[in-house]
DRENDO-1510 file (C-alpha; in Angstrom, 1 decimal, always signed):
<recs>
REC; n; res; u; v; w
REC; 1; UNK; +34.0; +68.9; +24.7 .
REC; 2; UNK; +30.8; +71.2; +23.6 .
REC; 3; UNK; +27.8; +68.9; +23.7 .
REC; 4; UNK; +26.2; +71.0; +21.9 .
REC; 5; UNK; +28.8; +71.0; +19.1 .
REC; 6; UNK; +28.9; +67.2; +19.2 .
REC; 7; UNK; +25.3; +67.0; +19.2 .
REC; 8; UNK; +25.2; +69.5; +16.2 .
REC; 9; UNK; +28.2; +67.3; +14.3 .
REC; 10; UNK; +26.2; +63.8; +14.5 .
REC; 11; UNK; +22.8; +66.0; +13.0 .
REC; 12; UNK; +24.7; +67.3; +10.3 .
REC; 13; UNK; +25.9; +63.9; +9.4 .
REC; 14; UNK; +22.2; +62.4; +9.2 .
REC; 15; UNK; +21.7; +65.5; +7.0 .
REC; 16; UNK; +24.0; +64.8; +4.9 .
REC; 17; UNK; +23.4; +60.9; +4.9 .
REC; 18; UNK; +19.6; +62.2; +3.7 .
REC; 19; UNK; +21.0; +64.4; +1.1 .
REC; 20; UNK; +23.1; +61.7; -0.3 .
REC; 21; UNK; +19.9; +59.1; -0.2 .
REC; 22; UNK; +17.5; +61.1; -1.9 .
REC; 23; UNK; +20.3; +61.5; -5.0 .
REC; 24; UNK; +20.1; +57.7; -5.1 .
REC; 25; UNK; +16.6; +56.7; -4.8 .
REC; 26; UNK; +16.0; +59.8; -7.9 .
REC; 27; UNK; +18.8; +58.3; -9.9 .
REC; 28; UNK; +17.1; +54.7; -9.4 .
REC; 29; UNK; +13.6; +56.1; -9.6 .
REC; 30; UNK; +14.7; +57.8; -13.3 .
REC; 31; UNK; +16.8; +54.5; -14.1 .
REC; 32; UNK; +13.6; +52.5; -13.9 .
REC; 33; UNK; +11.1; +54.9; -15.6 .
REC; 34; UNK; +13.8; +55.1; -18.4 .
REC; 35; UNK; +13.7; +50.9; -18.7 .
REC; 36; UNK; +9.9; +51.3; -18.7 .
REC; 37; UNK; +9.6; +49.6; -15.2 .
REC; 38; UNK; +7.6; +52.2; -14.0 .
REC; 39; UNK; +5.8; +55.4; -15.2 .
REC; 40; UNK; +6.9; +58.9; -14.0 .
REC; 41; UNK; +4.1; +59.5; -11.8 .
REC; 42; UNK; +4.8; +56.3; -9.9 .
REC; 43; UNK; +8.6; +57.2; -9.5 .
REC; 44; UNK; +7.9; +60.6; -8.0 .
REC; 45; UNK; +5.5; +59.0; -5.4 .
REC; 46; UNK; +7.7; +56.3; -4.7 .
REC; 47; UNK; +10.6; +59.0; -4.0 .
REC; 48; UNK; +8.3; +61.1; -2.3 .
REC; 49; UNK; +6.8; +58.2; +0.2 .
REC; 50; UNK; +10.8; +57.4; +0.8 .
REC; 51; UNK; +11.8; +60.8; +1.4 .
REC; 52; UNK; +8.8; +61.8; +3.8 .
REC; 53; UNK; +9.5; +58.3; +5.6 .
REC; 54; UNK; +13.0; +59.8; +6.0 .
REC; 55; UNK; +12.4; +63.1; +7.3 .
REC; 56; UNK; +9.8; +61.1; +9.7 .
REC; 57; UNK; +12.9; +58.4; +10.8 .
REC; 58; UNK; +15.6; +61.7; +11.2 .
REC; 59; UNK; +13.0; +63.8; +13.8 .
REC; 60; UNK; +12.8; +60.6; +15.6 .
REC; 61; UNK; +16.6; +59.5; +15.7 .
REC; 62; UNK; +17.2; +63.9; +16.2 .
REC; 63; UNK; +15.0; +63.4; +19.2 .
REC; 64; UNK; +16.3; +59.7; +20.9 .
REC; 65; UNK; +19.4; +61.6; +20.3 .
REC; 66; UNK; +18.9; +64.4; +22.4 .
REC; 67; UNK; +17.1; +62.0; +25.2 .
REC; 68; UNK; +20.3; +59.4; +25.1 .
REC; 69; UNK; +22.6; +62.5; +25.4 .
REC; 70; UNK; +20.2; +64.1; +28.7 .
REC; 71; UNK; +20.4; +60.3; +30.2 .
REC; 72; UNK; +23.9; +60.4; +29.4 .
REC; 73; UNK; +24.7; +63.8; +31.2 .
REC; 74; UNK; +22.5; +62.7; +34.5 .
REC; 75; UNK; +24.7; +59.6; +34.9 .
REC; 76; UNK; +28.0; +61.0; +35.0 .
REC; 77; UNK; +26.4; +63.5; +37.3 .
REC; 78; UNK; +26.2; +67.0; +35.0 .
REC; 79; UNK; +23.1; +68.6; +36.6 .
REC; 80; UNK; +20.1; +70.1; +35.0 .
REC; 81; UNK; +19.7; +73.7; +34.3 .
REC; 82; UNK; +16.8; +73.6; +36.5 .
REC; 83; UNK; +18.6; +72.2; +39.5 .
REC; 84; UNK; +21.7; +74.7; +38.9 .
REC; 85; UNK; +19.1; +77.8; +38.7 .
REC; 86; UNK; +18.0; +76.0; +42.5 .
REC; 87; UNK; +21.3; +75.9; +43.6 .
REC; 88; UNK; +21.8; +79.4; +42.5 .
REC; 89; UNK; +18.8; +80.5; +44.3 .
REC; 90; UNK; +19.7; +79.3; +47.5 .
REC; 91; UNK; +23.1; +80.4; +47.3 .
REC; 92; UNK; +22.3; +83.2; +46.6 .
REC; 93; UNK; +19.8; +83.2; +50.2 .
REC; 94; UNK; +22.6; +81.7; +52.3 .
REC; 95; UNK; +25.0; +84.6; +51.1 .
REC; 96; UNK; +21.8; +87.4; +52.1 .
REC; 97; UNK; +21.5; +85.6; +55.4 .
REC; 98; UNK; +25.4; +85.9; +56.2 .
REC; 99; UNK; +25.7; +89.9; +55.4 .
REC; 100; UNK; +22.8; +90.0; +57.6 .
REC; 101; UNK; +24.4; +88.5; +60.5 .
REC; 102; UNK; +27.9; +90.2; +60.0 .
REC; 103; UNK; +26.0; +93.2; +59.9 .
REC; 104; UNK; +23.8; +92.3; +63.4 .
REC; 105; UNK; +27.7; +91.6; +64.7 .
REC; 106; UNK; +29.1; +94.9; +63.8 .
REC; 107; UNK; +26.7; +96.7; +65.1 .
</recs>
């Protein structure tokens, strides 16, 4: 499974569950300067203080996300990039230091 992909698919999903808010909180917002409950200015900063509250709300569940999906990966043991760009490193070493000694053999 690509985390990435998965990670991608639950972002798209908040998007879309955004998208389908802010249609409902204009259609209210018109609803009730139509029935005189509010004026028009009013309805545009009421949908505007939602919607920025929202945007606010989906960077912060985008980043827990991203933090419960790293905590995630560390349990079951999936290393860091960081740690396998180490491990690279000094494979990469171990492998110089054994041509070097077959070489010191054959010689």
């Amino acid at each position: 499974m690509d985390n990435n992909n998965w990670l991608q698919q639950l972002l798209m999903i908040g998007i879309g569950t955004t998208s389908l808010v802010a249609e409902k909180l204009r259609e209210v917002s018109d609803e009730w300067v139509r029935e005189g409950k509010i004026n028009p200015e009013q309805a545009k900063g009421f949908v505007d203080d939602l919607m920025e509250h929202l945007k606010m709300e989906q960077g912060n569940f985008e980043t827990q996300m991203q933090r419960q999906l790293r905590n995630v990966l560390q349990d079951i043991g999936v290393p860091r990039q960081s740690e396998m760009d180490e491990l690279r490193g000094r494979l990469d070493r171990l492998e110089r230091q054994m041509r070097d000694l077959e070489n010191r053999l054959w010689r």
